[in-house]
MARSEKE-528257 format. One record per residue (C-alpha): residue in three letters; residue number from 0; y, z, x. Coordinates in Angstrom, 3 decimals, m for minus. Layout:
N
{gufi: Ala; lomar: NUM; Y: Y; Z: Z; X: X} $
...
END
This chain:
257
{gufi: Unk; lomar: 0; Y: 189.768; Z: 73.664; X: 166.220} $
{gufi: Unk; lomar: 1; Y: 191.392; Z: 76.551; X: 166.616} $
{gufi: Unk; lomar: 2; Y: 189.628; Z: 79.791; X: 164.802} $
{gufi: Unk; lomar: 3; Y: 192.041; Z: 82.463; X: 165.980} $
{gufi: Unk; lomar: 4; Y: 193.942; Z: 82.424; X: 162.660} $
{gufi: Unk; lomar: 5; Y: 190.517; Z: 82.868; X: 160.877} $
{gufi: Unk; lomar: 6; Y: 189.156; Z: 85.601; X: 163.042} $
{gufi: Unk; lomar: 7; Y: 192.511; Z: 87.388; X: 162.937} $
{gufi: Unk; lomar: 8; Y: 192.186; Z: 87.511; X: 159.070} $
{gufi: Unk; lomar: 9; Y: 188.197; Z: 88.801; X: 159.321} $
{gufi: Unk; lomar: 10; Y: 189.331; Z: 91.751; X: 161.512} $
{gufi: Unk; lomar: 11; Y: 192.342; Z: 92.772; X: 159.405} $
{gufi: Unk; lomar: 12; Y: 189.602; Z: 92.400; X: 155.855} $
{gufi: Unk; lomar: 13; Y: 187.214; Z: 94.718; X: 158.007} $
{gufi: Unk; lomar: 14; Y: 190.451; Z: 97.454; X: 158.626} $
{gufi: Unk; lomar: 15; Y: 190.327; Z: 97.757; X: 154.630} $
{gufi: Unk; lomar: 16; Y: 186.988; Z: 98.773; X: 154.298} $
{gufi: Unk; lomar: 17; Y: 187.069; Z: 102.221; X: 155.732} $
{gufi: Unk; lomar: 18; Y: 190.139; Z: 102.540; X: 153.227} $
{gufi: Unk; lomar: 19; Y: 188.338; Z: 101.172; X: 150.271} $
{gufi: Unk; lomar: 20; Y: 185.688; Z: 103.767; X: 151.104} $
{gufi: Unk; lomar: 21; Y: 187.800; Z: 106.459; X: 151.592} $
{gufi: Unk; lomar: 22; Y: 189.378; Z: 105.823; X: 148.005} $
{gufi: Unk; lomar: 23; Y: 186.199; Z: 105.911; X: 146.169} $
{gufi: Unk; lomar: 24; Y: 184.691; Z: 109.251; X: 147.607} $
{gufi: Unk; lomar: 25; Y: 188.264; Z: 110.558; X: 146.755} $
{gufi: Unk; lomar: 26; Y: 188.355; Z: 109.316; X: 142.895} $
{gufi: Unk; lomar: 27; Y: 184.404; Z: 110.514; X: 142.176} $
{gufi: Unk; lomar: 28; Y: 183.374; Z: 113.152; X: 140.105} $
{gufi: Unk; lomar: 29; Y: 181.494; Z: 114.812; X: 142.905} $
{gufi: Unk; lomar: 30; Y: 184.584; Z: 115.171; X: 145.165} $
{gufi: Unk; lomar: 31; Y: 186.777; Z: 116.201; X: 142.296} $
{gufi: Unk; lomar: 32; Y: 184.098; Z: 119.114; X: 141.774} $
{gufi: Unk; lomar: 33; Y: 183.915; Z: 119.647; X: 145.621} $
{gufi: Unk; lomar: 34; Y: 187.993; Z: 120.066; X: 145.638} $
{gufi: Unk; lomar: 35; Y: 187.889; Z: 121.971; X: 142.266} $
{gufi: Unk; lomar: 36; Y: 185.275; Z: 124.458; X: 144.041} $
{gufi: Unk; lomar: 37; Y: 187.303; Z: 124.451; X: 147.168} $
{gufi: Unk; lomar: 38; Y: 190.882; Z: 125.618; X: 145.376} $
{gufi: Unk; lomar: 39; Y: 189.155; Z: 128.388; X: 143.482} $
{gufi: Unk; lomar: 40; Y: 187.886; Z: 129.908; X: 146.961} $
{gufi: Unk; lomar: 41; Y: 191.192; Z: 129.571; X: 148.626} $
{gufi: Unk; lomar: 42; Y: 193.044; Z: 130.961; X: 145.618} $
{gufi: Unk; lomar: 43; Y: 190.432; Z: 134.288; X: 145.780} $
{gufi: Unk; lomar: 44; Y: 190.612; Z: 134.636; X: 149.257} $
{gufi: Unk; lomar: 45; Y: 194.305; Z: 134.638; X: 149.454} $
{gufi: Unk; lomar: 46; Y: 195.017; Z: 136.884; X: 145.909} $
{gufi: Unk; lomar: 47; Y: 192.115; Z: 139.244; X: 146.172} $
{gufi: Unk; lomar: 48; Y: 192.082; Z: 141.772; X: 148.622} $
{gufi: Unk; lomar: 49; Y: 189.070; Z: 141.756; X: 150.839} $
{gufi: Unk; lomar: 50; Y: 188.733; Z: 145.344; X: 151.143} $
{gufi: Unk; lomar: 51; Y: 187.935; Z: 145.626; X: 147.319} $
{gufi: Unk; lomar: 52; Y: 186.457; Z: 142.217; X: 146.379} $
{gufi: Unk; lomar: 53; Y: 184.237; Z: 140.437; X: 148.103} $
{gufi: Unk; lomar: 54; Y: 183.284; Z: 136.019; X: 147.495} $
{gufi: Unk; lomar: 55; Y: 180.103; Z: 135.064; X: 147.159} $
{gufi: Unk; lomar: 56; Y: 180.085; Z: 130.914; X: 146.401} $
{gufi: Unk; lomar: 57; Y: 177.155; Z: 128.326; X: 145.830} $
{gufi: Unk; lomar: 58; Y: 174.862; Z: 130.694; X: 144.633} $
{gufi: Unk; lomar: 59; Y: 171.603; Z: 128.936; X: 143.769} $
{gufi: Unk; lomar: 60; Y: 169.163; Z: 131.484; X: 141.570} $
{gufi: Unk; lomar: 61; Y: 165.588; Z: 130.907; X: 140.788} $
{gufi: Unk; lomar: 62; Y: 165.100; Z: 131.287; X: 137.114} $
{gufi: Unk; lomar: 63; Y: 162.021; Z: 130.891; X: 135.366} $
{gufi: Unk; lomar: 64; Y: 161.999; Z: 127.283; X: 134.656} $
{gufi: Unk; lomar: 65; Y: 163.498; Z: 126.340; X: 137.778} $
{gufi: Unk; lomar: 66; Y: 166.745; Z: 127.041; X: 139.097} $
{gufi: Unk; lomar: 67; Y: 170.451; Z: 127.738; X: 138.412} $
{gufi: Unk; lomar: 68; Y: 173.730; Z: 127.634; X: 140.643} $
{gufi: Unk; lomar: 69; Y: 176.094; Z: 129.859; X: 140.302} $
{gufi: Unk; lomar: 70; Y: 179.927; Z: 128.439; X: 141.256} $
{gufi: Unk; lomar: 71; Y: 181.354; Z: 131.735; X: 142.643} $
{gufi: Unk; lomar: 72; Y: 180.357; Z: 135.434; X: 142.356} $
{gufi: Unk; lomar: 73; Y: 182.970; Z: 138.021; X: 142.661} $
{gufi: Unk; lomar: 74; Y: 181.717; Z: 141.889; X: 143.492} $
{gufi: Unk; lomar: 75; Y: 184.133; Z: 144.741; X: 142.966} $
{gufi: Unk; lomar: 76; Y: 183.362; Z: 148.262; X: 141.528} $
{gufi: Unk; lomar: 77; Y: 185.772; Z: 147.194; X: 138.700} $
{gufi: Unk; lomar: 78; Y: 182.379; Z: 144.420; X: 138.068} $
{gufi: Unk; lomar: 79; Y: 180.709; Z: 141.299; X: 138.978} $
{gufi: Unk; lomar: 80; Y: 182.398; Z: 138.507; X: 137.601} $
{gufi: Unk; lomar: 81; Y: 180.751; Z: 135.413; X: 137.518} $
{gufi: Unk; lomar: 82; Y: 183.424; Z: 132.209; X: 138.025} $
{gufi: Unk; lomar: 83; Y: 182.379; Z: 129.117; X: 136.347} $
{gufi: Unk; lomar: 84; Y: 184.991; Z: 126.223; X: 137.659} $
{gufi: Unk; lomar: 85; Y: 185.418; Z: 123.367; X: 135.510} $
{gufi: Unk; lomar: 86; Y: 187.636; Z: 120.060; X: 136.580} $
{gufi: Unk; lomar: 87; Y: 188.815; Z: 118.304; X: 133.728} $
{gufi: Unk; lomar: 88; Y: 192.231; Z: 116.728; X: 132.808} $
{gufi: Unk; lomar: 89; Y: 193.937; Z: 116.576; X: 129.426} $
{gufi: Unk; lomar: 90; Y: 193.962; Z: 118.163; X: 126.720} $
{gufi: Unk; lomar: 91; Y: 191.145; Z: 120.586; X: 125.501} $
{gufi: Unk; lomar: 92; Y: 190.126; Z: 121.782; X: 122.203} $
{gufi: Unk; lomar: 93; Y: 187.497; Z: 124.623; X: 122.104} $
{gufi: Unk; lomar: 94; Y: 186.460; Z: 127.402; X: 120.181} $
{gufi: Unk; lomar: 95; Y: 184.260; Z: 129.968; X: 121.963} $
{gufi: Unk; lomar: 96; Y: 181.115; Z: 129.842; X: 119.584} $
{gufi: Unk; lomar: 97; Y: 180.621; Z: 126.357; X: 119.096} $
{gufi: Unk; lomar: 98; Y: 177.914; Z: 124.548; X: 121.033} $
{gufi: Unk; lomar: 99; Y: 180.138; Z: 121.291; X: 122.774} $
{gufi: Unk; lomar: 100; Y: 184.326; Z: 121.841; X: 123.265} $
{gufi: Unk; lomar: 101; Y: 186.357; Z: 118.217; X: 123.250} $
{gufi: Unk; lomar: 102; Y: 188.748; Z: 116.982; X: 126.400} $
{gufi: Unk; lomar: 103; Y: 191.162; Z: 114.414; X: 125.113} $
{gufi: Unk; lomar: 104; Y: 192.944; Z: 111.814; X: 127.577} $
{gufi: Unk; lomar: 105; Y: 195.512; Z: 109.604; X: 125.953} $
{gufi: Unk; lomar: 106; Y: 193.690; Z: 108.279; X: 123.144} $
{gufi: Unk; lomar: 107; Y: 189.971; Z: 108.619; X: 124.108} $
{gufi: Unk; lomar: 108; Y: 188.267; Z: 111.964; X: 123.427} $
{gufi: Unk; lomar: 109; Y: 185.100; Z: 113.234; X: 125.219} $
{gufi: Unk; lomar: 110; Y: 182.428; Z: 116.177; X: 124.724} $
{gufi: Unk; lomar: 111; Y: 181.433; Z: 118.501; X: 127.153} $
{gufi: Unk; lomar: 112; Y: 179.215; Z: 121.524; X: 126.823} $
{gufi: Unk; lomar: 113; Y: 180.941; Z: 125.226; X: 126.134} $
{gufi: Unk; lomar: 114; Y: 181.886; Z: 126.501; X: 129.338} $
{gufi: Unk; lomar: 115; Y: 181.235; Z: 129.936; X: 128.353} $
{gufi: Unk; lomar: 116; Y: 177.994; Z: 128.549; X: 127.082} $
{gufi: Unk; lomar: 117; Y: 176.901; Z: 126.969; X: 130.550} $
{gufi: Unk; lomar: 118; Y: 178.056; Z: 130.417; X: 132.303} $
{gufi: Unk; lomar: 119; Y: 175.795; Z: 132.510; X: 129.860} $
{gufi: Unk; lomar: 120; Y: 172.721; Z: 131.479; X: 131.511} $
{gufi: Unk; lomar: 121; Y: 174.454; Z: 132.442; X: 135.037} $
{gufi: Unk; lomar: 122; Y: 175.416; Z: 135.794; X: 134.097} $
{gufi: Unk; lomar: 123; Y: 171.850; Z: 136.861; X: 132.534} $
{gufi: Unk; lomar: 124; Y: 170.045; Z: 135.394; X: 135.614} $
{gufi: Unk; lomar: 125; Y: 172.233; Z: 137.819; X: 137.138} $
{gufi: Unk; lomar: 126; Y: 171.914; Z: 140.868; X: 134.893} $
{gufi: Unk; lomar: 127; Y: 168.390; Z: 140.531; X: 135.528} $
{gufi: Unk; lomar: 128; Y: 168.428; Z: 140.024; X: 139.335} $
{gufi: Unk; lomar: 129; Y: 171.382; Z: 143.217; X: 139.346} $
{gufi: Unk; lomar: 130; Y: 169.760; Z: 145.242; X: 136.408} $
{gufi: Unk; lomar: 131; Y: 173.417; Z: 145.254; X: 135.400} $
{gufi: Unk; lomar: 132; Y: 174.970; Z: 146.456; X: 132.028} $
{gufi: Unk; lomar: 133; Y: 177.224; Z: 144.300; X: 129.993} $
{gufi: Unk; lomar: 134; Y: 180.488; Z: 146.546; X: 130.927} $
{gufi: Unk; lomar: 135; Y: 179.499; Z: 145.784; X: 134.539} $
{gufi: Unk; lomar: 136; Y: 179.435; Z: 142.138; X: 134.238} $
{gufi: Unk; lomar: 137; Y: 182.363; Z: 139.436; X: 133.481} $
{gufi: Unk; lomar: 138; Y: 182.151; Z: 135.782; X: 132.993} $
{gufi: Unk; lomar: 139; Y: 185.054; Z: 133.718; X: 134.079} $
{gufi: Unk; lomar: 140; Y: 186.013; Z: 130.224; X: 133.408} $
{gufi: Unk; lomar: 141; Y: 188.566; Z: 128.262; X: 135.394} $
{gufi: Unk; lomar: 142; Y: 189.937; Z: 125.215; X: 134.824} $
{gufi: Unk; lomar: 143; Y: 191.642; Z: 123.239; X: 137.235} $
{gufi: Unk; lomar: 144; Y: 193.369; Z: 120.071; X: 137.408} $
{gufi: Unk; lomar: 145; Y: 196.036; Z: 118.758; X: 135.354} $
{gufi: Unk; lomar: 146; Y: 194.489; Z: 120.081; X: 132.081} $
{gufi: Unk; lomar: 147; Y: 196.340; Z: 122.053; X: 128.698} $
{gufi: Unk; lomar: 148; Y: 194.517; Z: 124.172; X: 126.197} $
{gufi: Unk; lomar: 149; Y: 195.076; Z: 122.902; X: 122.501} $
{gufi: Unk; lomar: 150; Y: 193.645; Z: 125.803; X: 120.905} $
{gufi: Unk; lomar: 151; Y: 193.499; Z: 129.728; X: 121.545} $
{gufi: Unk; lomar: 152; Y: 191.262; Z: 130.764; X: 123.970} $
{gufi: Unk; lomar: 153; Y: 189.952; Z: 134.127; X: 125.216} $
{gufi: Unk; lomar: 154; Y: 191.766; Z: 135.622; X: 128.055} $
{gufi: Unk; lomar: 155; Y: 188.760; Z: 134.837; X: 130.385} $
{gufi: Unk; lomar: 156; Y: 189.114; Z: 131.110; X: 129.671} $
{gufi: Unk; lomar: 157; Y: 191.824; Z: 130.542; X: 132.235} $
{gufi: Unk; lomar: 158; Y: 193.986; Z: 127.700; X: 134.177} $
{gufi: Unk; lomar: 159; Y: 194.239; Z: 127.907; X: 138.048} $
{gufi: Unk; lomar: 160; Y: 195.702; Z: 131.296; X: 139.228} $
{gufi: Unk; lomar: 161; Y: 194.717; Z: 132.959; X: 135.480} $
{gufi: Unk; lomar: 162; Y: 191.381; Z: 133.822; X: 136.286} $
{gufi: Unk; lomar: 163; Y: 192.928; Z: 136.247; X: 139.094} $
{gufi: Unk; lomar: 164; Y: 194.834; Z: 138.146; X: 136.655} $
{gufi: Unk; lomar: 165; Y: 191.870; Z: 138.386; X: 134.493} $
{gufi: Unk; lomar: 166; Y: 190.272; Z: 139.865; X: 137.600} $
{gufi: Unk; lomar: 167; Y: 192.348; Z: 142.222; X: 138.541} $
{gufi: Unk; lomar: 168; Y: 193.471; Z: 143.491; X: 134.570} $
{gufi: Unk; lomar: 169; Y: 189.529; Z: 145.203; X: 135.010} $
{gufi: Unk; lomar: 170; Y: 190.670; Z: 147.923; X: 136.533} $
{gufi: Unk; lomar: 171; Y: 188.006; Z: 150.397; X: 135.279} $
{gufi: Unk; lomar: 172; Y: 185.774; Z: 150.903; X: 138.259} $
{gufi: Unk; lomar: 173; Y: 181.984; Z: 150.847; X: 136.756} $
{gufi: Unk; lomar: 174; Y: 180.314; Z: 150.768; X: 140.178} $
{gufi: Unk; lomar: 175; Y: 180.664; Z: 152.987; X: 143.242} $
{gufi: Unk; lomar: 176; Y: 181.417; Z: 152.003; X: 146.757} $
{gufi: Unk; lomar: 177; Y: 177.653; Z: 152.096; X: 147.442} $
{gufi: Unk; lomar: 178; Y: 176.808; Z: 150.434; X: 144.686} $
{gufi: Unk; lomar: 179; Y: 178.449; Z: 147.392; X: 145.515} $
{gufi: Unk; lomar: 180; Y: 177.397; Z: 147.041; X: 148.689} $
{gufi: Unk; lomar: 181; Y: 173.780; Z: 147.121; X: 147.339} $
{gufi: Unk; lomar: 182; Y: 174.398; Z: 144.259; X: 144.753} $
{gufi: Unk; lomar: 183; Y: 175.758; Z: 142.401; X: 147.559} $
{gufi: Unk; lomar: 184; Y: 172.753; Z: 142.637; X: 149.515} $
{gufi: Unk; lomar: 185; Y: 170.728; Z: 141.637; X: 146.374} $
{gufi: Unk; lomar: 186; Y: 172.399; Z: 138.601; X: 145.858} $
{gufi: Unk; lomar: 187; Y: 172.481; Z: 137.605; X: 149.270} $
{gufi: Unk; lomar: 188; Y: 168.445; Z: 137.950; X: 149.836} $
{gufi: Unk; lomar: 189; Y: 167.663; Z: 137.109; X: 145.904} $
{gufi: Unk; lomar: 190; Y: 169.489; Z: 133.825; X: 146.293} $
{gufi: Unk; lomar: 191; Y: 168.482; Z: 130.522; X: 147.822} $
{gufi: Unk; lomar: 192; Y: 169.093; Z: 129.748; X: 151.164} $
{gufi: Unk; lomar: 193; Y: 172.161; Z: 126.972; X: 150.862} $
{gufi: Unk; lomar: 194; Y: 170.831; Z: 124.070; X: 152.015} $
{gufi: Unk; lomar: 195; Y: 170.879; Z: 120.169; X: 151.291} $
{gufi: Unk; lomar: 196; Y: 167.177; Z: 120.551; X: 149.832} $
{gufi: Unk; lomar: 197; Y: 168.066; Z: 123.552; X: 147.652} $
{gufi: Unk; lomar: 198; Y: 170.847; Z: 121.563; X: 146.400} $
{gufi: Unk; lomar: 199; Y: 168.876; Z: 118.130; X: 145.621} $
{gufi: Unk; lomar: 200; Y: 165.569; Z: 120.098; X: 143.819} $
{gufi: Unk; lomar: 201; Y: 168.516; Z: 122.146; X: 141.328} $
{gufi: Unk; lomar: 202; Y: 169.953; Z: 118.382; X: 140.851} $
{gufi: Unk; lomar: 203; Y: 166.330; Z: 117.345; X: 140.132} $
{gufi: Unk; lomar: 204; Y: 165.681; Z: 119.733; X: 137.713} $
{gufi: Unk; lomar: 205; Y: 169.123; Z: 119.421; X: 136.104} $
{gufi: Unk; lomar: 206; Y: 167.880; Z: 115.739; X: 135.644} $
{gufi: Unk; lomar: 207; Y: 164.763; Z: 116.791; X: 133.783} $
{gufi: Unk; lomar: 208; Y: 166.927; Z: 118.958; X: 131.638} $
{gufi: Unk; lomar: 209; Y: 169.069; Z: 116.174; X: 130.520} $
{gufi: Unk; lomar: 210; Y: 166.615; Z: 114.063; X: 130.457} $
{gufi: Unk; lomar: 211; Y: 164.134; Z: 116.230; X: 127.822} $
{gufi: Unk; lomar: 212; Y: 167.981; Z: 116.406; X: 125.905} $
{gufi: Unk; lomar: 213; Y: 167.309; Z: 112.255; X: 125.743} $
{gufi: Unk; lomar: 214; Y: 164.089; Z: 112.067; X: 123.932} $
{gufi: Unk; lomar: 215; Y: 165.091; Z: 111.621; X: 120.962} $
{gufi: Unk; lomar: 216; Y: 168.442; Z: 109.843; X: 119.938} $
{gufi: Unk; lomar: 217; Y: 170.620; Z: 111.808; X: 117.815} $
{gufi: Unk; lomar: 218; Y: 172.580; Z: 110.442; X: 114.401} $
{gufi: Unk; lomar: 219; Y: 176.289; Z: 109.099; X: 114.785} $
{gufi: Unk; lomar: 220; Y: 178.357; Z: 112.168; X: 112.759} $
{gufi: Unk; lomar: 221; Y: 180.421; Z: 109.510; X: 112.098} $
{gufi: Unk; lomar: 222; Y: 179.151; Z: 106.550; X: 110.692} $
{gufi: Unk; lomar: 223; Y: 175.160; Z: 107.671; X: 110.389} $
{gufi: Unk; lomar: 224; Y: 173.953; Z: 105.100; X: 113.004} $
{gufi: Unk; lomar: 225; Y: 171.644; Z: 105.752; X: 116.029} $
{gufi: Unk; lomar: 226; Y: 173.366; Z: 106.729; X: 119.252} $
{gufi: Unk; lomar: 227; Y: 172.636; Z: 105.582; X: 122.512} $
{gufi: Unk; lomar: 228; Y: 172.599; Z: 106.776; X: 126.009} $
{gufi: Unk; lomar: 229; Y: 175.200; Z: 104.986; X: 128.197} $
{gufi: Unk; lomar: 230; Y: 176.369; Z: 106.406; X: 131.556} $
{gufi: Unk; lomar: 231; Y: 180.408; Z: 106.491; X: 132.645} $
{gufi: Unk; lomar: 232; Y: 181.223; Z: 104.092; X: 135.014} $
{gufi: Unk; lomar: 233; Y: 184.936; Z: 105.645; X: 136.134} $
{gufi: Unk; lomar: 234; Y: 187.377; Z: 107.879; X: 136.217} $
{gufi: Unk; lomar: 235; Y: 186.817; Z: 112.102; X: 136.307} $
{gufi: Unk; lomar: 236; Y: 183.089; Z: 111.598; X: 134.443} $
{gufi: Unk; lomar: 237; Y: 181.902; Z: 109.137; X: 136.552} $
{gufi: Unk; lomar: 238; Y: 177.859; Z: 108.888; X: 136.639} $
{gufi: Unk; lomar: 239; Y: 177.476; Z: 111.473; X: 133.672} $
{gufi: Unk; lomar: 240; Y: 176.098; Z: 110.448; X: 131.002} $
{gufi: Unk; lomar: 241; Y: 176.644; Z: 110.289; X: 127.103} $
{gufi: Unk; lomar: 242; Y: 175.457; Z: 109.159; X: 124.115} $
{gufi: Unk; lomar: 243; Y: 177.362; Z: 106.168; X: 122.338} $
{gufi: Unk; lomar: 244; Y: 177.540; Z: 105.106; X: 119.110} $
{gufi: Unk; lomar: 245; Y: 175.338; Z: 101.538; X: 118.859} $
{gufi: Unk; lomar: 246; Y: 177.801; Z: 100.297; X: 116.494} $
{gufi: Unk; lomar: 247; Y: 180.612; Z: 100.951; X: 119.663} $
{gufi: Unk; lomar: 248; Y: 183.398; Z: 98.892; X: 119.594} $
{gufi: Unk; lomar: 249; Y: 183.183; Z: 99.285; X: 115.662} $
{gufi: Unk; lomar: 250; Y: 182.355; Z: 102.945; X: 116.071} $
{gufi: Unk; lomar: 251; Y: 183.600; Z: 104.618; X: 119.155} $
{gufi: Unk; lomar: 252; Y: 181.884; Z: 108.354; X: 118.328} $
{gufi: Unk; lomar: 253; Y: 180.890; Z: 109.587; X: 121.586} $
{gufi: Unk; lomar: 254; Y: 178.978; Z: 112.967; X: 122.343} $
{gufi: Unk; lomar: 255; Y: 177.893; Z: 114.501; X: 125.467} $
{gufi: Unk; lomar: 256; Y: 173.755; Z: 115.118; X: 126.249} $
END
């Protein structure tokens, strides 16, 4: 018999696999991050003069209960602005003091945590590393991605090549020239050194923080039935997790953790 037919069909499956593979680091929520990351530190390097700002990106921070990372710090004696980057499609509904904002994609709607929330933690890590004053430190959200804001938001809530022009409409210097260069230095030796490990123990300890956010179950705003924690299985939250409504596909109230 005659297996060249067969073995010609095995080799042209095993062709797809690299492709396959390829496709799924490309569509997860890790690589969307990675490319969101990426496009914010091409955009500053290319819009922001060197001479009078300089990048500082992946910052990880020791904190008291463990650790937090830092997306991009800019230093300029017009400030330190702190760059949270967040890559999320749709539509978004926010208001700047409330705990969660929403991102809605066709019909389904999903809760993430207050970006300006997340970034306040960032910024006072900071103040106390810098001994910086609050007119000497910015916090800066970006959004990128194919995203729209549904409600007003404060000019440092921006899309894409916004949070330049929030950067460069501080232009009140509140440092000098030496200044700067010493807050540089400070976050260079007060940070972690960037690393795989540094990277997987602030994962771990994210997980513990999420996790002590799981102990108890909350109460469906909804319908008043317990929620429970399920984990997304595709598209840009892939592997996050959320709570559910139990009474889901009667009740599909979701929140994030």
């Amino acid at each position: 018999m005659d297996f060249t037919p067969l073995y010609t069909s095995l080799l042209s499956f095993w062709y797809f696999i690299p492709l396959f593979f390829c496709l799924a680091i490309l569509r997860s929520a890790w690589f969307k991050g990675v490319m969101g990351e990426f496009l914010v530190n091409v955009i500053a390097r290319f819009q922001l003069d060197k001479q009078h700002y300089h990048l500082i990106k992946n910052v990880t921070l020791p904190t008291e209960d463990g650790t937090t990372q830092i997306d991009h710090i800019i230093v300029s004696v017009y400030g330190v602005f702190v760059v949270e980057t967040k890559n999320i499609r749709g539509w978004i509904f926010g208001n700047p003091s409330h705990k969660n904002w929403t991102q809605q994609r066709y019909k389904h709607k999903y809760t993430f945590q207050n970006p300006l929330h997340q970034n306040h933690k960032h910024i006072k890590t900071l103040q106390t590393l810098l001994k910086l004053t609050d007119e000497q430190i910015f916090s800066v959200i970006v959004f990128i991605g194919n995203s729209e804001f549904k409600t007003p938001m404060p000019d440092n809530v921006t899309y894409g090549l916004g949070y330049i022009r929030y950067i460069k409409s501080k232009t009140n210097p509140v440092l000098n020239l030496l200044e700067k260069e010493n807050l540089i230095s400070q976050i260079e030796s007060g940070r972690l050194s960037p690393s795989l490990k540094t990277n997987r123990e602030h994962v771990a300890h994210v997980k513990q923080l999420v996790e002590r956010k799981l102990t108890d179950a909350p109460i469906c705003s909804r319908c008043g039935h317990k929620m429970v924690k399920r984990q997304s299985k595709k598209g840009d939250r892939a592997g996050q997790f959320f709570w559910g409504c139990s009474q889901y596909p009667k009740c599909r109230n979701i929140n994030t953790v």
